[in-house]
TILO-982153 format. One line per field, with one value per residue (C-alpha): residue in one letter; residue number from 1; x, y, z. Coordinates in nm, 2 decimals, m for minus. Each point is the difference from the previous one (the first is absolute). Layout:
// residues N
aa = (a	...) .
i = (NUM	...) .
c1 = (X	...) .
c2 = (Y	...) .
c3 = (Z	...) .
This chain:
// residues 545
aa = (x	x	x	x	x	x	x	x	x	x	x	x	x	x	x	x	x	x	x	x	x	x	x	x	x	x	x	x	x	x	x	x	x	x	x	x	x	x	x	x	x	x	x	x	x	x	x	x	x	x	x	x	x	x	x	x	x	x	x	x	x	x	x	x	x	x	x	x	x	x	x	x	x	x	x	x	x	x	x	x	x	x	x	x	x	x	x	x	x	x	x	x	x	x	x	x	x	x	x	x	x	x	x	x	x	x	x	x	x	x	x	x	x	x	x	x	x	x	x	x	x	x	x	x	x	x	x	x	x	x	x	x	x	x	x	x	x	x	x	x	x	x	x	x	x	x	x	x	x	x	x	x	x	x	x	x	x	x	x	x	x	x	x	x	x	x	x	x	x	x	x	x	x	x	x	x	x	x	x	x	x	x	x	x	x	x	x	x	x	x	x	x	x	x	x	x	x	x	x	x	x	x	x	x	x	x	x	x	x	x	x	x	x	x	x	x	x	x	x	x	x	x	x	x	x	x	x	x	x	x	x	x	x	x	x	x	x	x	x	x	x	x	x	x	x	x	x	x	x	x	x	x	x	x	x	x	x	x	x	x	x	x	x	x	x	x	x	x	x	x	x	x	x	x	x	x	x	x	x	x	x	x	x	x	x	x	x	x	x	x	x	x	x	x	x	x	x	x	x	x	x	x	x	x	x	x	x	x	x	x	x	x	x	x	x	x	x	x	x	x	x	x	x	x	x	x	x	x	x	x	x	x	x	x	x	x	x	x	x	x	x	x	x	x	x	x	x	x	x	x	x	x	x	x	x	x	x	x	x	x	x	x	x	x	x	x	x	x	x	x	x	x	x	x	x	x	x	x	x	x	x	x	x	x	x	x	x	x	x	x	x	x	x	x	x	x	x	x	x	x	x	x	x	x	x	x	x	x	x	x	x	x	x	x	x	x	x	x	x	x	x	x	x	x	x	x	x	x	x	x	x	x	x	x	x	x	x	x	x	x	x	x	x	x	x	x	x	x	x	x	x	x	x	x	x	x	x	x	x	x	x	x	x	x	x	x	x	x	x	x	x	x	x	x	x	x	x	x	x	x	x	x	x	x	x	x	x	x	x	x	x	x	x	x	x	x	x	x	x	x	x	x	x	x	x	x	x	x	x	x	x	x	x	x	x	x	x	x	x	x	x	x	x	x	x	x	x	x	x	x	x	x	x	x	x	x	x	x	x	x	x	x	x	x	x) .
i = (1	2	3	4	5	6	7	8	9	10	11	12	13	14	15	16	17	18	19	20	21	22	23	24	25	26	27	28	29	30	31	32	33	34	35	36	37	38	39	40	41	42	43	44	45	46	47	48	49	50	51	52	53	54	55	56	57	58	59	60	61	62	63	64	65	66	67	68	69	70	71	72	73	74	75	76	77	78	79	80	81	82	83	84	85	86	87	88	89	90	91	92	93	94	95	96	97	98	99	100	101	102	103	104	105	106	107	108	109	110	111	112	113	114	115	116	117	118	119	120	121	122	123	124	125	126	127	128	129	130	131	132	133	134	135	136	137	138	139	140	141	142	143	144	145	146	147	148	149	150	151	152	153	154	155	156	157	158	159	160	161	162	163	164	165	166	167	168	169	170	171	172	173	174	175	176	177	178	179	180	181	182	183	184	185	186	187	188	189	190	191	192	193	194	195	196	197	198	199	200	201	202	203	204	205	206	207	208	209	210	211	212	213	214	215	216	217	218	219	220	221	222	223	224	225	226	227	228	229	230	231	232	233	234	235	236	237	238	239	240	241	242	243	244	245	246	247	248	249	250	251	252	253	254	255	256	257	258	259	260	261	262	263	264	265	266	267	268	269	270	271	272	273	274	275	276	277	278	279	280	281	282	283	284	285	286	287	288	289	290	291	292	293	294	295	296	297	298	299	300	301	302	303	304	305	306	307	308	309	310	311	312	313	314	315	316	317	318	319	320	321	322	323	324	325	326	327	328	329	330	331	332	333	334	335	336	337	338	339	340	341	342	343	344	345	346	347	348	349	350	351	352	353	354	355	356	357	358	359	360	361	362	363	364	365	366	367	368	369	370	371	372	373	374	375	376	377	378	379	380	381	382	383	384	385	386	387	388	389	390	391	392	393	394	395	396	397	398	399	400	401	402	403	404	405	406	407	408	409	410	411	412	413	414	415	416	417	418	419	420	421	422	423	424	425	426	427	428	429	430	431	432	433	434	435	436	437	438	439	440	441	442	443	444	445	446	447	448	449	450	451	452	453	454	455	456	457	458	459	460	461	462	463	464	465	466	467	468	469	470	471	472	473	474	475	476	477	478	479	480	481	482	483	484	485	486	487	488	489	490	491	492	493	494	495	496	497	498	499	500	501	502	503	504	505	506	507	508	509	510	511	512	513	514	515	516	517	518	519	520	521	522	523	524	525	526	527	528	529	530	531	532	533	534	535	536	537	538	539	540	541	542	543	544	545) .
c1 = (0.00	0.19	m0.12	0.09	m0.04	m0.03	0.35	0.11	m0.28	0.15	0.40	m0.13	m0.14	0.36	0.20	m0.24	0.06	0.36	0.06	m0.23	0.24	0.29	m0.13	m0.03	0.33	0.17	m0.12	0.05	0.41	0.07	m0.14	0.23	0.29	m0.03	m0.24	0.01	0.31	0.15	m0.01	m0.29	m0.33	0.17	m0.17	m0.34	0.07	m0.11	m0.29	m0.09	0.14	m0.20	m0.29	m0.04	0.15	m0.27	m0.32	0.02	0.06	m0.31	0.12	0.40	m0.07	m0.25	0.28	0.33	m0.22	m0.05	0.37	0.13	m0.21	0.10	0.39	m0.14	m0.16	m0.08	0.38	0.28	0.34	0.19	m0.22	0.31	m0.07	m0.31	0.07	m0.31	0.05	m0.06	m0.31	0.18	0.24	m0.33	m0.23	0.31	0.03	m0.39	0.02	0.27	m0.18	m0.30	0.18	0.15	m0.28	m0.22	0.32	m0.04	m0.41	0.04	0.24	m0.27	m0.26	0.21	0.10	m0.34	m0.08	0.26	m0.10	m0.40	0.13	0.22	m0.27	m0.30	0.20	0.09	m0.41	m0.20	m0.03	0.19	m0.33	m0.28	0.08	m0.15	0.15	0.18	0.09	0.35	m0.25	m0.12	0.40	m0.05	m0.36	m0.07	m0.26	m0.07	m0.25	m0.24	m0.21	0.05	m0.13	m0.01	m0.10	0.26	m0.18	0.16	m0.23	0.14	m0.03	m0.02	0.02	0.26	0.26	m0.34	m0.01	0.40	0.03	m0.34	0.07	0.35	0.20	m0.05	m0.36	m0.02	0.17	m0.23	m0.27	0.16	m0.01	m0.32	m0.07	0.17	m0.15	m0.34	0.12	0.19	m0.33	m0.25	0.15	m0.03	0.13	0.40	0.15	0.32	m0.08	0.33	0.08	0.22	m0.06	m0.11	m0.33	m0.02	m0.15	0.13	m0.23	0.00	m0.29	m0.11	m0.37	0.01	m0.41	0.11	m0.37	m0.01	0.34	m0.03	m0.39	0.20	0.31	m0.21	m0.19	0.32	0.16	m0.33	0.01	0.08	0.39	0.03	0.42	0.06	m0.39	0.01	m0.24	0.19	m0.08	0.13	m0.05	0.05	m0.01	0.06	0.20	m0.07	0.20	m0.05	0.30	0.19	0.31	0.15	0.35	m0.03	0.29	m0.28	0.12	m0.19	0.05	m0.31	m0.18	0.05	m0.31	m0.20	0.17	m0.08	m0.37	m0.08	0.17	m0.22	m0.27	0.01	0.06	m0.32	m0.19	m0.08	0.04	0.26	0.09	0.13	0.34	0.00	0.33	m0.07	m0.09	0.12	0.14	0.20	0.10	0.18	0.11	0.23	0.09	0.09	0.24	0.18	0.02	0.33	0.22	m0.18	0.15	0.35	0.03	m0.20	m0.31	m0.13	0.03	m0.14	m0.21	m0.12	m0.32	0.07	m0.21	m0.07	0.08	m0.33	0.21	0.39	0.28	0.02	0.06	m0.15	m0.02	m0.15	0.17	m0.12	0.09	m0.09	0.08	0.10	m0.01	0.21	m0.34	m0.28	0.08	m0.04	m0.22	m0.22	0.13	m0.38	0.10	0.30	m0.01	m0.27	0.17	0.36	m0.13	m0.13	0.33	0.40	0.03	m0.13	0.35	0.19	m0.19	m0.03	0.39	0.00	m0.19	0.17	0.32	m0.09	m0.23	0.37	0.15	m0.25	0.04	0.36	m0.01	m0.25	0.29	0.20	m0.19	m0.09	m0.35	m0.11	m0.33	m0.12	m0.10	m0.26	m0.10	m0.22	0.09	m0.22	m0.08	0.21	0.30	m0.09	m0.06	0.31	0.30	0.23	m0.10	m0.05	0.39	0.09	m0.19	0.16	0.34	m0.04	m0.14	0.28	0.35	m0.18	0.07	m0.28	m0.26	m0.24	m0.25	m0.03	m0.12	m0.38	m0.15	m0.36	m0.15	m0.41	m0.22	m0.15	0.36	0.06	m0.31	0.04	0.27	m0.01	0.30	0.23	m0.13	0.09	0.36	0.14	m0.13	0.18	0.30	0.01	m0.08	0.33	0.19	m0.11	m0.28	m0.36	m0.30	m0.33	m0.36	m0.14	m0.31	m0.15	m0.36	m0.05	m0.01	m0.09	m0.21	0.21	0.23	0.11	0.33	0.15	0.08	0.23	0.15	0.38	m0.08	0.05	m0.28	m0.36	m0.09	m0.38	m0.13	m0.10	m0.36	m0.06	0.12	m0.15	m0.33	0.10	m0.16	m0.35	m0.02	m0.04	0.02	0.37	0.08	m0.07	0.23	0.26	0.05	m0.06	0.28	0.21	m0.06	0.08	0.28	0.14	m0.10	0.28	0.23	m0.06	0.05	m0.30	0.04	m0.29	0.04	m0.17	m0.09	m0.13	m0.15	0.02	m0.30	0.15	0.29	m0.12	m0.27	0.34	0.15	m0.24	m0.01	0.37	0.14	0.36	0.07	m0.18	0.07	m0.16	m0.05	m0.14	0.39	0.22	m0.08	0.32	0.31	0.32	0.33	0.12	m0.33	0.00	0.31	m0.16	m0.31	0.18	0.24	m0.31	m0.17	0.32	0.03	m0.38	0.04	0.32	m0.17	m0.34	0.24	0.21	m0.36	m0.10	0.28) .
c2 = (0.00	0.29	0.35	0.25	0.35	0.35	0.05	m0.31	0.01	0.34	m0.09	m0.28	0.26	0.16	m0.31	m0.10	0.33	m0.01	m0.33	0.12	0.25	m0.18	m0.25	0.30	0.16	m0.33	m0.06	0.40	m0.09	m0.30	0.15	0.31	m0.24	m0.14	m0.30	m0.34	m0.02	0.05	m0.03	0.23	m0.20	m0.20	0.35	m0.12	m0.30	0.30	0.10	m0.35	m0.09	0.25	m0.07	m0.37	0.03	0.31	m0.14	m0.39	m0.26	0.17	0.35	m0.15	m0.21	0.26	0.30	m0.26	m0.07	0.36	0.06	m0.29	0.17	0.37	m0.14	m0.29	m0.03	0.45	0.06	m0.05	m0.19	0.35	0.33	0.10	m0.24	m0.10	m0.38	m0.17	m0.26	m0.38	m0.20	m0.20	0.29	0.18	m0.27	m0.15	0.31	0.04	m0.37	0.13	0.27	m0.15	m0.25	0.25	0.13	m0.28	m0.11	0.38	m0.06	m0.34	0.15	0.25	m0.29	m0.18	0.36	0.09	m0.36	0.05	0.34	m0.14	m0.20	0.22	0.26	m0.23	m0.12	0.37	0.10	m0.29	m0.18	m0.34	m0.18	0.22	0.12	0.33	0.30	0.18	0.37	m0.03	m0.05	0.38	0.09	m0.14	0.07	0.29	0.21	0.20	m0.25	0.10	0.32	0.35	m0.13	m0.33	m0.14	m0.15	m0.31	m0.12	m0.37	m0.05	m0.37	0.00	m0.36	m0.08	m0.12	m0.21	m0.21	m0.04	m0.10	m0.26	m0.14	0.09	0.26	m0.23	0.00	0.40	0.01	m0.24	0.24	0.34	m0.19	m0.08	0.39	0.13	m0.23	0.08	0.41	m0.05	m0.14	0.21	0.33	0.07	0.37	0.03	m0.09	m0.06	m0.27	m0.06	m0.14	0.00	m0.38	0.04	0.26	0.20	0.06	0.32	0.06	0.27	0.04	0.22	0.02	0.32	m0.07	m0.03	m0.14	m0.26	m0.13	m0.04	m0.19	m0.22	m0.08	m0.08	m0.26	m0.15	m0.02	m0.10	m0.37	m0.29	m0.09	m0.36	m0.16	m0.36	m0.09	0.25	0.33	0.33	0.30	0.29	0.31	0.35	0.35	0.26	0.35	0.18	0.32	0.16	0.07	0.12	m0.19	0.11	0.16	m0.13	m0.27	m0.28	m0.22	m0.19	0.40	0.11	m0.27	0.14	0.22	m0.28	m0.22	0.22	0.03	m0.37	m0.02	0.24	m0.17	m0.29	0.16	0.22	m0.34	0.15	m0.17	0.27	0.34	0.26	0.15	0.35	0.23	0.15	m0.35	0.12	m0.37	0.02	0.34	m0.19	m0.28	0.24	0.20	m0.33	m0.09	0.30	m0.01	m0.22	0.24	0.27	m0.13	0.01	0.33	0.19	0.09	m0.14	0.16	m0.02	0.20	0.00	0.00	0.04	m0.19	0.25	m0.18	0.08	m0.17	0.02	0.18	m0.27	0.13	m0.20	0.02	m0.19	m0.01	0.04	m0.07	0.25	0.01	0.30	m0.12	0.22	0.04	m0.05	0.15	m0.11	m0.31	m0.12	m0.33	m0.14	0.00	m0.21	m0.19	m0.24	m0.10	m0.02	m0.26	m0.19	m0.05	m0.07	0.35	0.06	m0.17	0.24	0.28	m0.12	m0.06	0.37	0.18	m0.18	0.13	0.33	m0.01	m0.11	0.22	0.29	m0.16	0.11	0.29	0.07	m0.11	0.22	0.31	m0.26	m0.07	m0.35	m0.06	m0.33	0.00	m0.29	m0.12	m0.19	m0.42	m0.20	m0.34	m0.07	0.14	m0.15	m0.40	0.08	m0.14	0.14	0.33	m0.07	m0.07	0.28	0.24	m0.15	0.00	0.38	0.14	m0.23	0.07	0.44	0.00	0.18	m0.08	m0.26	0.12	0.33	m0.19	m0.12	m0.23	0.04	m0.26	m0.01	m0.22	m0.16	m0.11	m0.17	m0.17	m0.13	m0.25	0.07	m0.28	0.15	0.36	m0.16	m0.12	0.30	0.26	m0.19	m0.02	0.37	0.03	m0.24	0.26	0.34	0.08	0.16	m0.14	0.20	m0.10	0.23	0.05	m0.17	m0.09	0.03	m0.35	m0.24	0.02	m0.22	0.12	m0.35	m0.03	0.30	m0.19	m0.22	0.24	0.19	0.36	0.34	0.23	0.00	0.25	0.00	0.06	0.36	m0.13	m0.01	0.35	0.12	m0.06	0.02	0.34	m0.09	m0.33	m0.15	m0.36	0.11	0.16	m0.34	m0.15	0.16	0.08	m0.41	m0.05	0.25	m0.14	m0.41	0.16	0.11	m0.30	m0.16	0.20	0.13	0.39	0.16	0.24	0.19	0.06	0.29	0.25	0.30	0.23	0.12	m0.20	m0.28	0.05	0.06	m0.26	m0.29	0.19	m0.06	m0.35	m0.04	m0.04	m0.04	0.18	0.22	0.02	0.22	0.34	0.17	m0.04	0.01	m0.10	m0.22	0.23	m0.01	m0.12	0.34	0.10	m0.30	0.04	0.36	m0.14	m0.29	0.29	0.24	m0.29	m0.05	0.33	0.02	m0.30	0.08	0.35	m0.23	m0.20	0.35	0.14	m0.36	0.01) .
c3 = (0.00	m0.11	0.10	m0.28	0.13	m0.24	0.08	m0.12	m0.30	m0.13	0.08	m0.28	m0.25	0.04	m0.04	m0.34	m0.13	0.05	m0.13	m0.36	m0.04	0.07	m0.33	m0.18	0.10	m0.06	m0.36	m0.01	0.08	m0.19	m0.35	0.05	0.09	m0.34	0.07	0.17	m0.15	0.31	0.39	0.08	m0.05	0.34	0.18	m0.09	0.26	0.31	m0.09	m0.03	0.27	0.24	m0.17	0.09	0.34	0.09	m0.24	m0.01	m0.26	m0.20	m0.06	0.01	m0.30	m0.19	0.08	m0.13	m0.35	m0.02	0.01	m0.19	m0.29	0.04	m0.04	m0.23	m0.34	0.03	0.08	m0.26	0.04	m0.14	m0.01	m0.20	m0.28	0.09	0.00	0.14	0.25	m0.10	0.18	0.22	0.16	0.11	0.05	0.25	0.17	0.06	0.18	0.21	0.10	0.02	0.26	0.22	0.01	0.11	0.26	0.15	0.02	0.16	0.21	0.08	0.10	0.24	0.16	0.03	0.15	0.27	0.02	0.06	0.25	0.19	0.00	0.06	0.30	0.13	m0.04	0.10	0.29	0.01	0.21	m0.08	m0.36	0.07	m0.12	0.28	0.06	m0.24	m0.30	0.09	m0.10	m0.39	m0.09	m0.23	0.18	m0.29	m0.17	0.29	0.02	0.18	0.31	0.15	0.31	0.21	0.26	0.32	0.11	0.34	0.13	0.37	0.10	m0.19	0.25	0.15	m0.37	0.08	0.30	m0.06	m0.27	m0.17	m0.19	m0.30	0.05	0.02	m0.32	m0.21	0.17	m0.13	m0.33	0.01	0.12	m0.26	m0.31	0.13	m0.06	m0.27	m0.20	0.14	m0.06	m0.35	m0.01	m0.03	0.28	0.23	0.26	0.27	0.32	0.32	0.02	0.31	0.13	m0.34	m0.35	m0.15	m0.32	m0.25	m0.21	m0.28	0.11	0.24	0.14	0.35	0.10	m0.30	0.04	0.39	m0.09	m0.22	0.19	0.27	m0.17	m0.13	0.30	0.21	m0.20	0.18	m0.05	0.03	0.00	0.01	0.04	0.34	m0.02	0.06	0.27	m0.05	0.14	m0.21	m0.04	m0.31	m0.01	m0.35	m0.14	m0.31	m0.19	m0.30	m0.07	m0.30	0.04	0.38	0.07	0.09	0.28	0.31	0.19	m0.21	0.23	0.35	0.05	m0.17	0.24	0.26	m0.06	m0.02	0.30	0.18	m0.23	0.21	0.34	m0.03	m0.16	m0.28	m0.41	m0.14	0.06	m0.26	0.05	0.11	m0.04	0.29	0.20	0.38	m0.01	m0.35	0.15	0.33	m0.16	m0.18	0.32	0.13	m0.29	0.10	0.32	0.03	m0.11	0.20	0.30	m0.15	m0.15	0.36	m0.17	0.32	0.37	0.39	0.13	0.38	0.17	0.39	0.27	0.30	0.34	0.27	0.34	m0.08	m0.21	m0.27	m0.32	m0.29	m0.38	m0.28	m0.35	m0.27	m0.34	m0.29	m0.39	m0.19	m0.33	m0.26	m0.25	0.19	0.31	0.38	m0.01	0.30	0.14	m0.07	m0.39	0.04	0.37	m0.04	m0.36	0.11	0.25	m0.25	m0.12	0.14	0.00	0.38	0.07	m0.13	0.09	0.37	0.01	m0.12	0.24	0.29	m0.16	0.01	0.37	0.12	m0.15	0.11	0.39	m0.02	m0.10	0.25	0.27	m0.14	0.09	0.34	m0.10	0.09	m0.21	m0.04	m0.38	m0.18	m0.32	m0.16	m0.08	m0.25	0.04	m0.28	0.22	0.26	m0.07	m0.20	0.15	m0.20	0.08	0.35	0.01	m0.20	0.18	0.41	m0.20	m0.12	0.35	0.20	m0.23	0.02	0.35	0.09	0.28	m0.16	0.29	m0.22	m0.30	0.00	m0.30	m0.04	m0.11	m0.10	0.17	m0.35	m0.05	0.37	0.00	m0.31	0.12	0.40	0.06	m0.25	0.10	0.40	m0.16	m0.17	0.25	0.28	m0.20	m0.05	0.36	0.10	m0.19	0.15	m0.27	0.12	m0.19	m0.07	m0.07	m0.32	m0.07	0.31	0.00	m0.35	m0.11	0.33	0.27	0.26	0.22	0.17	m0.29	0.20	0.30	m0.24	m0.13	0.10	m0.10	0.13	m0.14	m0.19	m0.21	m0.04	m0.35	m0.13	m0.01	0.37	0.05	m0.25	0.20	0.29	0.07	m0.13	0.06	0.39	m0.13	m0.14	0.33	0.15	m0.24	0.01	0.39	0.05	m0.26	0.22	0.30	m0.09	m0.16	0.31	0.20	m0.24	0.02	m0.38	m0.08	m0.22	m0.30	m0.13	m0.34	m0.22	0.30	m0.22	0.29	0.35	0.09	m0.09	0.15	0.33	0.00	m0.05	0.26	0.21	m0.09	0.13	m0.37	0.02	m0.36	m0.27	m0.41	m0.21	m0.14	0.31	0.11	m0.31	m0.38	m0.13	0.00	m0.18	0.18	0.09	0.16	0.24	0.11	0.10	0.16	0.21	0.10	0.08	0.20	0.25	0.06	0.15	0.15	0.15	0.08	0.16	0.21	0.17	0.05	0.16	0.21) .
């Protein structure tokens, strides 16, 4: 199966051209060199040469007859005497030709065979023979029209077909996939595959609506391998598209990827690819976020936790993005996707870098803040990263009691013996541990008891209400008050007002967060505010005295 795009079409047209003329300029040569009388018909042998090694035995043979005449029976021995030559000096030299020319076509075949092969081998897939995304590098896009309508059918179950059956079996089932679209779609197409959870399909019929009604049907048939009926769940991304003068590769698929992704995670058939699609649009922040880290386009900022009972000073960090075109980013548009991915690692290892680095710097000027940050679950059921973190804070030198990992309470009760584990590990080694988000996801309090921690910081939510809501007073001071009876700290995150704040101080909270106290500040500016807050609690203890 050999793909013969417009570039190679026209570098053809070229070469056939080329090789006319050369026949031409040839015959032109040896009749003003005084006939075949001498060495110059032996220049015809090029042209047809090139012609059968580019055009086949066919043309090879057809172009060596055409130029074993010009320098035969219609060319004289002498153009000085005009002596004709005899039959069998001509008719010889057409055989010759015509042989050389037929060796050069063979020559041609068997390349092209090899070629086939090599190609077919390099393009199809060995156990499914479906095209797969190299055939998009040798197909010549400009047979379709303007606009075309690229197709993303996302299989969701495929590792399920795998790991039931076999890999074998998922192949003979792609094939059968693939047949089924492959006969049913009658406009031009471009059908490919992964191998493993995708179609990638280009079509020429741009009806979004009528494409999706007739895909669906196709791919709704029951798929039956080796006698055994087929599930298999799907969903559908479209984009419309003009591809000509666009370097076509499997790239062109990501929004379409994208939406049959979010197809299938909002239940719904298909969904139709939209340039500004918030999760195209972060799926692309993401892909840049790697080197962010490296070249400093990201930085700490500081949210301070106000003491109500002693002269602690506490800060949160917190990670922010200034991104060199679009400007600072909110952590919400990259966060939740980075800890989808290996990334949090890195970016985890990074802010602990920098929180050490802040904590002495802080000593220098003899502040003594204790500073968290946020850990995902990903860091921390992560062993590797568990190591690398103790290694970092221990070979610092600084006081791992002024480091605090908070950790969310989704993440420890989604594996409480791990959770147990690591958080006693970080414990053996000077570490403080945090509760996030408390009370946002369980209603049982009994897993605190197990549980080696130092503070819990109840969720936003609760505050939030606090002040118009008895039922959340409730909450919260009973929260308080077991967390004392265990010896557990309590942060209350997102104060906002006065009433607020003096309602938790009532309640005997041990720390406050929000804007009522400070919004997140810049490195500088903490250092100012920790320095601020010893001098009135240094003034507060002279005044107690």
């Amino acid at each position: 199966m050999i793909i013969s795009n417009k570039k190679d079409r026209e570098y053809k047209k070229i070469i056939g051209f080329v090789v006319i003329l050369l026949d031409i300029i040839v015959t032109v040569i040896v009749y003003l060199t005084g006939g075949v009388r001498y060495v110059f018909p032996h220049l015809m042998y090029i042209p047809i040469v090139i012609c059968g090694f580019l055009y086949g035995l066919r043309y090879g043979l057809i172009n060596a007859i055409i130029c074993g005449l010009l320098v035969g029976p219609f060319m004289p021995l002498d153009t000085v005497t005009n002596e004709q030559q005899v039959f069998y000096n001509w008719i010889s030299r057409l055989i010759i030709f015509s042989a050389v020319g037929s060796l050069s076509g063979l020559a041609n075949n068997i390349f092209r065979q090899q070629k086939n092969a090599i190609q077919e081998s390099f393009i199809i897939h060995r156990f499914s023979d479906i095209p797969n995304p190299n055939y998009l590098g040798l197909y010549d896009f400009s047979i379709f029209k303007k606009d075309v309508l690229l197709t993303t059918v996302l299989i969701h179950n495929f590792q399920k077909i795998v790991d039931t059956f076999s890999q074998d079996f998922h192949y003979h089932f792609l094939k059968e996939v693939y047949k089924a679209l492959n006969e049913n779609l009658k406009c031009e197409k471009i059908i490919i595959s992964n191998n493993s959870d995708k179609f990638w399909i280009i079509l020429e019929h741009t009806d979004i609506n009528e494409m999706n009604d007739l895909l669906f049907s196709i791919l709704k048939k029951d798929f039956v391998v080796d006698d055994i009926p087929v599930y298999f769940d799907f969903s559908m991304g479209y984009k419309v598209m003009n591809l000509h003068d666009q370097e076509v590769t499997t790239k062109l698929f990501n929004k379409t990827d994208l939406s049959a992704k979010k197809a299938f995670l909002e239940e719904k058939r298909f969904l139709i690819s939209d340039e500004n699609d918030e999760e195209s649009y972060n799926y692309l922040i993401l892909s840049e976020f790697k080197n962010a880290l490296l070249v400093n386009e990201t930085f700490l900022q500081f949210q301070p936790k106000v003491s109500l009972k002693t002269d602690e000073l506490k800060l949160e960090a917190l990670i922010r993005w200034k991104h060199p075109v679009k400007g600072l980013l909110p952590p919400k548009s990259f966060i939740s996707h980075i800890e989808e991915t290996k990334l949090i690692n890195d970016l985890s290892i990074w802010v602990l870098k920098k929180v050490i680095e802040e904590i002495q710097r802080f000593e220098s000027f003899h502040m003594y803040p204790e500073i968290s940050f946020n850990i995902s679950a990903k860091n921390l059921f992560n062993d590797e990263f568990i190591k690398q973190a103790v290694t970092l804070i221990d070979e610092s030198g600084v006081d791992p009691s002024k480091i605090e990992f908070e950790i969310t309470e989704h993440t420890i009760m989604s594996n409480v013996d791990k959770s147990k584990k690591v958080i006693q590990h970080l414990k053996a080694h000077g570490v403080k541990v945090a509760i996030d988000d408390f009370g946002r996801g369980f209603s049982s309090l009994s897993y605190l008891t197990i549980l080696d921690i130092d503070y819990i910081k109840i969720d936003k939510s609760f505050i939030d209400n606090i002040t118009i809501n008895p039922m959340y007073q409730v909450i919260v001071q009973y929260t308080i008050n077991l967390s004392h009876e265990i010896g557990y700290q309590v942060v209350c995150e997102g104060v906002e007002t006065k009433e607020q704040f003096e309602l938790l101080k009532a309640m005997n909270c041990d720390f406050i967060q929000g804007y009522y106290t400070s919004r997140p500040i810049d490195p500088d500016v903490a250092l100012k505010w920790c320095s601020e807050q010893k001098k009135v609690l240094d003034s507060n203890k002279i005044h107690s005295q």
